[in-house]
PLY file of the C-alpha trace (Angstrom):
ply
format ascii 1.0
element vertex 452
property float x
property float y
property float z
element edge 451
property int vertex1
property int vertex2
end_header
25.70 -6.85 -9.33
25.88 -3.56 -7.64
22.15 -2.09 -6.47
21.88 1.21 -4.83
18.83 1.07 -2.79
17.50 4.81 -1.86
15.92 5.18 1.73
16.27 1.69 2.86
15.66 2.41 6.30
12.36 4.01 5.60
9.41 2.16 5.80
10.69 0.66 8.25
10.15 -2.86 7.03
12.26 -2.23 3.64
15.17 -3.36 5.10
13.55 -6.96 4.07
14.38 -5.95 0.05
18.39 -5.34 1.00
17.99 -8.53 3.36
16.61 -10.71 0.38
18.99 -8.72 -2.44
22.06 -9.66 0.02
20.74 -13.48 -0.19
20.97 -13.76 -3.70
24.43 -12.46 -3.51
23.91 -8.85 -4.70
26.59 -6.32 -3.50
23.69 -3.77 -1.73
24.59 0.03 -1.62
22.16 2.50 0.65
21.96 6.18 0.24
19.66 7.60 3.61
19.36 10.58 5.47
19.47 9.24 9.07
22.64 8.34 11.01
24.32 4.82 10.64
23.95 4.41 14.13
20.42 5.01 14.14
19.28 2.62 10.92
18.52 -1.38 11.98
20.36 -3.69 13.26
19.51 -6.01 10.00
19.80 -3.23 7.70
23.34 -2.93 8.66
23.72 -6.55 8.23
22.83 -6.64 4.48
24.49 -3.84 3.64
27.76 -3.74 2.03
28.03 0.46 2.43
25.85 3.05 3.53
26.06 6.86 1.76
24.63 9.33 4.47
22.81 12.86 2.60
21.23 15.45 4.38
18.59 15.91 1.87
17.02 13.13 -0.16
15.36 15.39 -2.62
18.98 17.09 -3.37
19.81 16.06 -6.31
23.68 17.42 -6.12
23.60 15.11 -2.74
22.43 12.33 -4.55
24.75 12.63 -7.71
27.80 13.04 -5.23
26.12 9.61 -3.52
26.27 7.38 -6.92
29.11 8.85 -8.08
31.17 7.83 -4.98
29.69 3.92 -5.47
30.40 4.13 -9.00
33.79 5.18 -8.36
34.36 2.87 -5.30
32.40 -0.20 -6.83
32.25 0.13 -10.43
28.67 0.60 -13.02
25.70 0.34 -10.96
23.43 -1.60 -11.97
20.08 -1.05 -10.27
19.28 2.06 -8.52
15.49 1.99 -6.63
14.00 2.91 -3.38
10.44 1.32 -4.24
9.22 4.64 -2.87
6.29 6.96 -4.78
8.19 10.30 -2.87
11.41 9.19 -5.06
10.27 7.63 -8.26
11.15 10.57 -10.40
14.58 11.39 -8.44
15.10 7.64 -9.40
14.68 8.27 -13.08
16.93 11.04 -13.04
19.60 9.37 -11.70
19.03 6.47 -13.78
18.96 8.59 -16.59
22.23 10.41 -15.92
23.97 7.22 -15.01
22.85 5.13 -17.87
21.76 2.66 -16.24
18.72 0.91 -18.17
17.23 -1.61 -15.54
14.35 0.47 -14.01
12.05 3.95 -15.37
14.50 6.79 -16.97
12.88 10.22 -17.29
11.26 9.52 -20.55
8.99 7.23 -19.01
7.94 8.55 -15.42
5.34 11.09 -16.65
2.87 7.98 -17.64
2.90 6.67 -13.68
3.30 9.83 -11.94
0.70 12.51 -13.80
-2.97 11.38 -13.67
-4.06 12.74 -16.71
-0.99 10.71 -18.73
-2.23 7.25 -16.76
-5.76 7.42 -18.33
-3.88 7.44 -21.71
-2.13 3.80 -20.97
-5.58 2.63 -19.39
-7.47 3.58 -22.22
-5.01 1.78 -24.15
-5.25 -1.46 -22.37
-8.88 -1.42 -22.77
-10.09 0.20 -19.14
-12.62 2.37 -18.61
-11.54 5.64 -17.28
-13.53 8.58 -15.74
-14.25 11.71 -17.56
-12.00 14.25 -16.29
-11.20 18.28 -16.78
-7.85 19.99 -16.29
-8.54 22.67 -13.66
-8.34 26.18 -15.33
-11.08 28.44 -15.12
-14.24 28.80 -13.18
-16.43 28.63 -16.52
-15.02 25.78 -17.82
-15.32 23.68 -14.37
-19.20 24.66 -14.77
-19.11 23.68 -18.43
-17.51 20.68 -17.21
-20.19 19.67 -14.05
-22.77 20.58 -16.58
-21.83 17.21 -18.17
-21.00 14.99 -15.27
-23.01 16.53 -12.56
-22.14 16.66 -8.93
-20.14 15.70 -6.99
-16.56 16.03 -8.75
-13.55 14.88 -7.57
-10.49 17.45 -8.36
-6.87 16.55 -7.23
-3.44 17.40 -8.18
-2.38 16.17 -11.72
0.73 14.56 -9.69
-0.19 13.56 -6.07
0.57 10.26 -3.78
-2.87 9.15 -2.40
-5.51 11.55 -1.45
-2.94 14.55 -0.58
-5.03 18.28 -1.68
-8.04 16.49 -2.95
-11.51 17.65 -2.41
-14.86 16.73 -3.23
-16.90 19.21 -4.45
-20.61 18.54 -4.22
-22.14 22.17 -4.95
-21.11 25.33 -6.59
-20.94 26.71 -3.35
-17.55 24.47 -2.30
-16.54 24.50 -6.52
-16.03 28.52 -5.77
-14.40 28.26 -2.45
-12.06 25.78 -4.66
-11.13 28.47 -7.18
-11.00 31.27 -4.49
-8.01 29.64 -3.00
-4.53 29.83 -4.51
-3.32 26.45 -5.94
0.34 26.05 -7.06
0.22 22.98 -8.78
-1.98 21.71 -12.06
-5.10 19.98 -10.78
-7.08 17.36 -12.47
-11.27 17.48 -12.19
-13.00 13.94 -12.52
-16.83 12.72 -12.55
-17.51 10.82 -9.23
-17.75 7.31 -9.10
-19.96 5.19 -6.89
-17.54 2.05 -6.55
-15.56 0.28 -4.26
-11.99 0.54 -4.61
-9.71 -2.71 -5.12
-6.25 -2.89 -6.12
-3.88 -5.48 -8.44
-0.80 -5.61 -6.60
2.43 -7.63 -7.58
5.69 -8.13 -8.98
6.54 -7.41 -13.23
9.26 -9.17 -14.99
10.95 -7.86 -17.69
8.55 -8.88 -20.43
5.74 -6.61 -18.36
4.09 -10.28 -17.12
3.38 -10.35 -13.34
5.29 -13.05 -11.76
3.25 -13.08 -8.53
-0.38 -11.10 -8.04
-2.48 -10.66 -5.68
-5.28 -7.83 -4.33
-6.76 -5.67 -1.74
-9.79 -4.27 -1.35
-10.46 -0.83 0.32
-13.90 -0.10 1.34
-13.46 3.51 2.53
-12.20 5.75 0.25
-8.62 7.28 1.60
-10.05 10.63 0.28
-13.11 10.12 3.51
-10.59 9.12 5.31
-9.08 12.09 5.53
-10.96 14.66 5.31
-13.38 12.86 7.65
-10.79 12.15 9.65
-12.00 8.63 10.06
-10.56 4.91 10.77
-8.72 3.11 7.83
-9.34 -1.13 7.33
-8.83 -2.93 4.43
-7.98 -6.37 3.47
-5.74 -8.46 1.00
-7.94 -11.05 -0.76
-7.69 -14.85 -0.26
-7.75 -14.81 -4.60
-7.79 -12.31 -7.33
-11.12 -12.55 -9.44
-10.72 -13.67 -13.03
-11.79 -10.39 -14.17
-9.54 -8.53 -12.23
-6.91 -10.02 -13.06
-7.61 -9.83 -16.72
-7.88 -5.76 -16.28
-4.52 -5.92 -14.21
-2.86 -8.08 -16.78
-3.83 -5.88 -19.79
-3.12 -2.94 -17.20
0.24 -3.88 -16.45
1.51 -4.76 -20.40
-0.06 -1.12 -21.50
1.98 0.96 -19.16
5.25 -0.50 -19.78
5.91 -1.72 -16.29
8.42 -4.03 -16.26
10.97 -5.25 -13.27
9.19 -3.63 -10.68
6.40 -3.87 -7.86
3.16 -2.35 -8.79
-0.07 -1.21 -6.97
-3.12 -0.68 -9.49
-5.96 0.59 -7.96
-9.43 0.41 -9.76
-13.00 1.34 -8.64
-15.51 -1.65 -9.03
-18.60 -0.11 -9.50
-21.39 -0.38 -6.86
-24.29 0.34 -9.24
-24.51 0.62 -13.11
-22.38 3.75 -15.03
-23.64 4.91 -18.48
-20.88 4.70 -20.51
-18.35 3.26 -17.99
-19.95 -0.22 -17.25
-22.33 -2.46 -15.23
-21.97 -2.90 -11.49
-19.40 -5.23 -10.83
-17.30 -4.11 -13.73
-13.62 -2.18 -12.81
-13.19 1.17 -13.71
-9.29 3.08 -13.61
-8.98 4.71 -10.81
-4.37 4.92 -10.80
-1.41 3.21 -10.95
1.76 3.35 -8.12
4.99 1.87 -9.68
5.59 0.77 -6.03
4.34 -2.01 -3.22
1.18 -0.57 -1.25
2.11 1.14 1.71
2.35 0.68 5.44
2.70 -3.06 6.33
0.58 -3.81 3.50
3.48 -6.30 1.67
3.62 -8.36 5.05
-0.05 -8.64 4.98
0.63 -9.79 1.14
3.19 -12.58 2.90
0.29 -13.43 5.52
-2.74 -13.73 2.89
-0.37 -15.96 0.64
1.97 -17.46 2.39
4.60 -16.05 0.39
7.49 -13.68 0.79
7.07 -10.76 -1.49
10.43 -9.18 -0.70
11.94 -12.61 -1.74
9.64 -12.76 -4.76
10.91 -9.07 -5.79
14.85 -9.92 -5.25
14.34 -13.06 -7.78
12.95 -11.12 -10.38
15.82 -8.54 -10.00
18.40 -11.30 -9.75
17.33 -13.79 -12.49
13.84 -12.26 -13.91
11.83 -15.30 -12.54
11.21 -16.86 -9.11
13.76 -19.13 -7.70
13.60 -18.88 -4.12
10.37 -18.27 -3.20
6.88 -20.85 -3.14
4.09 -19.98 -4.73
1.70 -22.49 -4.10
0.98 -22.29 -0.25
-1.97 -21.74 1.95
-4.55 -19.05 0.70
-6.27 -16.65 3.39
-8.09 -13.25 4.00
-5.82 -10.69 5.83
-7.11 -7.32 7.82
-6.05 -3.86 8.28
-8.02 -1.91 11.02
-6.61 0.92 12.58
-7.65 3.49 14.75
-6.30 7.40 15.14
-5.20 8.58 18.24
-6.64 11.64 17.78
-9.96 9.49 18.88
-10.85 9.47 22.78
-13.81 8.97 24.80
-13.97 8.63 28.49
-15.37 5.24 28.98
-13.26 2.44 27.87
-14.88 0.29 25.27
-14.89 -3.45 25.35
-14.05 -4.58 21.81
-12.94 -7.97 20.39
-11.61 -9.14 17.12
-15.20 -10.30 15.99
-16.96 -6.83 17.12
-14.87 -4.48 15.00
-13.46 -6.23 11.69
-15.27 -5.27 8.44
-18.68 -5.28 7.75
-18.08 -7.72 5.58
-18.20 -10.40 7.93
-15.01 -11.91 6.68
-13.59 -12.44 10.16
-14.19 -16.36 10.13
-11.45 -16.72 7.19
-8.87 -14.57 8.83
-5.56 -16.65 10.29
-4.06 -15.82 13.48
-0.92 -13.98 12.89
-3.21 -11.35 11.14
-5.73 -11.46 14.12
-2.12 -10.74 16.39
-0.91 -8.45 13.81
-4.24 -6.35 14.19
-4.32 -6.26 18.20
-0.95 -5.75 18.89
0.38 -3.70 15.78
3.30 -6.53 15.71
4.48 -7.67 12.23
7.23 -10.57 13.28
5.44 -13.86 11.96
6.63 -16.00 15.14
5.46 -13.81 17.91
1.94 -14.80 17.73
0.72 -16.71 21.16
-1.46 -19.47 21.05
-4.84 -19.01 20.01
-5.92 -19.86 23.48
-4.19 -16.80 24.49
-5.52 -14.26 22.34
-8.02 -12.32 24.07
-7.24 -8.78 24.18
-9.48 -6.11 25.12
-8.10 -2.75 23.87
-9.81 1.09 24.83
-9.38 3.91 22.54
-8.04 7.30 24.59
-5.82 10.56 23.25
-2.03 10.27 23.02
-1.23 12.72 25.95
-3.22 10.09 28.27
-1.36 7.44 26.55
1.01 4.43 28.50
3.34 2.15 27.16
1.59 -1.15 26.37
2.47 -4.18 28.49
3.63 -5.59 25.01
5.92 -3.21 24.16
5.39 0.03 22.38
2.45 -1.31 20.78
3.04 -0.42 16.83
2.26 2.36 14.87
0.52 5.31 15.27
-3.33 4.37 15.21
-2.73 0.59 16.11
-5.23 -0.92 19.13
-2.82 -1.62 22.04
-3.48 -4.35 24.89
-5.82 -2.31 27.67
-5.11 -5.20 30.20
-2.11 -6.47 31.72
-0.45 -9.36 29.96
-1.06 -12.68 31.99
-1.53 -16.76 31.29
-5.14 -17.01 30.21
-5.74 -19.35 33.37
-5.11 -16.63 35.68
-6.90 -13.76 34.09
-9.58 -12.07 36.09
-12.37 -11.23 33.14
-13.54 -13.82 30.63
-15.68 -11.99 27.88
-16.32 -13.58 24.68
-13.09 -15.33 23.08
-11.36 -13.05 20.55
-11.11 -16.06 18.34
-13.88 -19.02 18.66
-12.67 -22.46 17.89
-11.72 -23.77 14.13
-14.50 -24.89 12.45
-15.16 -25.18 8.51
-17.44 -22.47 7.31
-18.35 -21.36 4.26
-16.89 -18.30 2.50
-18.77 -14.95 2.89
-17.44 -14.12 -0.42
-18.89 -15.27 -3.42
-17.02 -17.75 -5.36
-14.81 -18.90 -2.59
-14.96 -22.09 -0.82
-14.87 -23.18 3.13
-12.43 -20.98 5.02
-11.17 -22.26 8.55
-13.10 -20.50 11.30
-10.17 -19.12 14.02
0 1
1 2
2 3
3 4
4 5
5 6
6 7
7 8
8 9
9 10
10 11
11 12
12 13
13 14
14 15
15 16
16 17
17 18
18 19
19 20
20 21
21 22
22 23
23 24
24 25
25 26
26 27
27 28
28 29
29 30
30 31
31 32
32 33
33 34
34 35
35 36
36 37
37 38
38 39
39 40
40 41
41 42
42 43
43 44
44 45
45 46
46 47
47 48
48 49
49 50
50 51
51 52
52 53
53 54
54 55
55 56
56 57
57 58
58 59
59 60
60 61
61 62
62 63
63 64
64 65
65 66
66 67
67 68
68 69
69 70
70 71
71 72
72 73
73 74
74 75
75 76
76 77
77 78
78 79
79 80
80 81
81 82
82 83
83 84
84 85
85 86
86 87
87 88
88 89
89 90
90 91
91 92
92 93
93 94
94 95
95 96
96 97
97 98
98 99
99 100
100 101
101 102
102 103
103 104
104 105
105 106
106 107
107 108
108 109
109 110
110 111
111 112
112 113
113 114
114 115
115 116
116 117
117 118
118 119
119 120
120 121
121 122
122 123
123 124
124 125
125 126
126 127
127 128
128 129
129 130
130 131
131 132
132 133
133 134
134 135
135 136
136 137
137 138
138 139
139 140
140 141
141 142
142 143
143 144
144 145
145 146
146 147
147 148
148 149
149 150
150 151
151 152
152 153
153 154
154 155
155 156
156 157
157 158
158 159
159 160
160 161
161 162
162 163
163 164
164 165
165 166
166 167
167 168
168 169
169 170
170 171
171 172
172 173
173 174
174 175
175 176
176 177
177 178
178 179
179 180
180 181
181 182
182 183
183 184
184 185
185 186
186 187
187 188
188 189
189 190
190 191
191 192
192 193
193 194
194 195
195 196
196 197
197 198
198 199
199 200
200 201
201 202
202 203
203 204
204 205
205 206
206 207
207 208
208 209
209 210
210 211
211 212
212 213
213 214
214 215
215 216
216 217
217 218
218 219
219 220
220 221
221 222
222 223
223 224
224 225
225 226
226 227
227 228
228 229
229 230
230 231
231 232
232 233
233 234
234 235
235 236
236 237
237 238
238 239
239 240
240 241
241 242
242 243
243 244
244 245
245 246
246 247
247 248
248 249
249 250
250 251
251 252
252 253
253 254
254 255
255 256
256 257
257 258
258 259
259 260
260 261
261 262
262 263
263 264
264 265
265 266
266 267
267 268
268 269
269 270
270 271
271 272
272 273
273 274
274 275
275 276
276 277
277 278
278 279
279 280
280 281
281 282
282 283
283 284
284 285
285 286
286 287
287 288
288 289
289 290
290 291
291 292
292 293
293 294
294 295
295 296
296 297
297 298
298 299
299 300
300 301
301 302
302 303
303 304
304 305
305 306
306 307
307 308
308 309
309 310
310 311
311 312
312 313
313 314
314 315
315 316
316 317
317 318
318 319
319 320
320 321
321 322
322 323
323 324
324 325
325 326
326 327
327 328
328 329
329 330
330 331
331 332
332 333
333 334
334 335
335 336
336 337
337 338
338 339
339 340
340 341
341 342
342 343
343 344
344 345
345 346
346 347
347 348
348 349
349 350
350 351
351 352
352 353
353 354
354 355
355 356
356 357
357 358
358 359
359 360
360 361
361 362
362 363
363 364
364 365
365 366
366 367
367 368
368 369
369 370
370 371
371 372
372 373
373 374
374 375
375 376
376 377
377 378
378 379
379 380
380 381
381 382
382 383
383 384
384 385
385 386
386 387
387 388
388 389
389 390
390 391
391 392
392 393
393 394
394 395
395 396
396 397
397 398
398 399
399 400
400 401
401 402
402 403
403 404
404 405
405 406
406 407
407 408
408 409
409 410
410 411
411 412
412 413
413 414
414 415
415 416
416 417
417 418
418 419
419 420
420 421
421 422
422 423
423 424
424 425
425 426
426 427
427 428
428 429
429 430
430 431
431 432
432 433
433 434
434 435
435 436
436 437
437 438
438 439
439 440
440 441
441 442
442 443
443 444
444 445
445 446
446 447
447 448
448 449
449 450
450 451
């Protein structure tokens, strides 16, 4: 099997899909735009060939790309980068090349334009928000008559909360149409909900071989335009009826032998026509895994390996190499910007800052590690005994390397204090982790979690 895998140095952690592909004995083509020398050590490892292009989004670079491998290698048979920037250069070069094993053109509009998704959702039974395609000033009023403020309005084909405002008077709604917009934009009724996500792996028959789900309680759109602090969390199980939404979900749009991300509000309060609180509402689909180090927390929370999981289904359309049935826990997310600072350092623990929630009792080690130290390698972790880490917020100019490296992304805590044996460390604050203990679950339905 030849696969051309676009961007595989980019997230940085998707050299893991080549690394698994390579396993199962698939021949594993990249196309990138940086420098051999500069992509990882393990990406060069699991590569058979690597295609260097200035431009990712040239399409004559990229034609030249799979027409070399095609000539060099033979048909191709996959081409995917798992990436939402490249989905629809994807189907264009799947299209051109024939090659039938992922989205061709035909299909792309239904997972990239907003409007088109609320046709598949309505079709698989979901509840969608009212919405208006932006035009003119008195039809957005004719519109807001209906709904009422706020609105939501975003472009029509966007990745996450990029250009989207909430409008909450007609003040803002005319400062909206006084500014030139280059792109079609989409205008929804708000909705009061929480927003939670079905996340997994299709097989060719649209079925998800492996599911789980994370649950976001910002909303990205605050995020940034507040410019506040992102945490999230991938759930210890998927609730029945969230699954049954993200089943019927998954079969209406088609998506078959890929990742997927669905994202749905669950309403805080009740919604005339949309549902009772506690019921999911559309919010979008993402043909792609959830970004960032989300699919490691995805390992963590299910002691699985996703990228494994992912290279099955493209190898044999089920799961061969992979278990299933492990441990079950809650894994966080909690970062912080560096744009932040304050002049006093601030004392924080593990305890003091994860979600309100209060689901820190249920969350296992590595992802305690993985949060204080922005490290992703599962072995890394110290004993729990060691893990008190006091970390202090300050701008990036001001900014020193970590004692434990370069400390992780952008946004990650970093150790404040210097790294020593826990014996002879001068302060002795609360323990980031108190001692195992079975508790019981603060989420309903669950049962006892192990207190770290």
């Amino acid at each position: 099997m030849n696969f051309i895998f676009v961007s595989p140095h980019f997230p940085k952690t998707y050299w893991n899909f080549c690394d698994r592909l390579h396993r199962n004995g698939v021949n594993v083509l990249g196309i990138g735009d940086a420098p051999f020398d500069e992509i990882p050590w393990e990406l060069k490892q699991c590569l058979t060939e690597y295609y260097r292009v200035n431009d990712l989004g040239n399409y004559d670079e990229m034609l030249r790309a799979v027409a070399y491998f095609t000539f060099h290698y033979g048909k191709i048979d996959w081409i995917e980068s798992n990436n939402e920037y490249w989905l629809e250069m994807d189907a264009q070069l799947r299209t051109d090349f024939n090659i039938n094993t992922g989205a061709k053109n035909d299909f792309i509009e239904r997972i990239k334009y907003k409007s088109k998704m609320k046709e598949s959702y309505i079709a698989a039974g979901v509840p969608v928000a009212r919405y208006h395609i932006v035009s003119t000033l008195a039809e957005a009023r004719a519109f807001i008559k209906e709904v009422g403020y706020p609105v939501i309005v975003k472009p029509d084909n966007g990745c996450g909360a990029e250009a989207t405002y909430k409008l909450r008077n007609f003040t803002e709604l005319k400062e909206f149409y006084d500014e030139p917009h280059n792109v079609r934009y989409i205008m929804e009724e708000y909705i009061n909900g929480t927003i939670v996500s079905f996340d997994g792996v299709a097989d060719s028959h649209c079925v998800p071989l492996f599911y789980t789900s994370n649950v976001f309680p910002t909303p990205m759109l605050d995020i940034v335009s507040q410019k506040g602090d992102l945490s999230y969390w991938t759930q210890k199980s998927v609730p029945a009826a969230l699954k049954d939404v993200g089943f019927r979900t998954i079969k209406a749009f088609g998506a078959k032998s890929r990742f997927f991300h669905c994202e749905f509000f669950r309403l805080n309060e009740d919604k005339p026509g949309l549902g009772k609180k506690g019921d999911y509402v559309a919010l979008e689909v993402n043909m792609r895994p959830a970004g960032g180090y989300t699919p490691d927390m995805i390992n963590y929370a299910n002691s699985v390996d996703c990228y494994q999981i992912w290279a099955d289904m493209v190898c044999y359309d089920e799961v061969r190499n992979a278990e299933l049935d492990g441990p079950k826990y809650f894994c966080v997310y909690a970062g912080r910007r560096d744009c932040m600072s304050t002049s006093t350092p601030m004392r924080r623990s593990w305890p003091s800052t994860a979600p309100v929630c209060g689901c820190v009792s249920a969350f296992p080690r590595r992802c305690a590690w993985t949060w204080a130290t922005g490290c992703t390698r599962p072995l890394c972790a110290p004993p729990r005994s060691a893990m008190r880490l006091f970390g202090t917020c300050r701008s990036r100019r001001n900014e020193k390397a970590s004692p434990l490296g370069e400390g992780g992304p952008k946004g990650r805590m970093r150790a404040k204090r210097p790294w020593l044996p826990v014996n002879e460390r001068p302060w002795q604050g609360s323990p980031l982790i108190s001692p195992p203990s079975a508790t019981a679950s603060p989420f309903p339905g669950e049962g006892p979690t192990l207190s770290l």
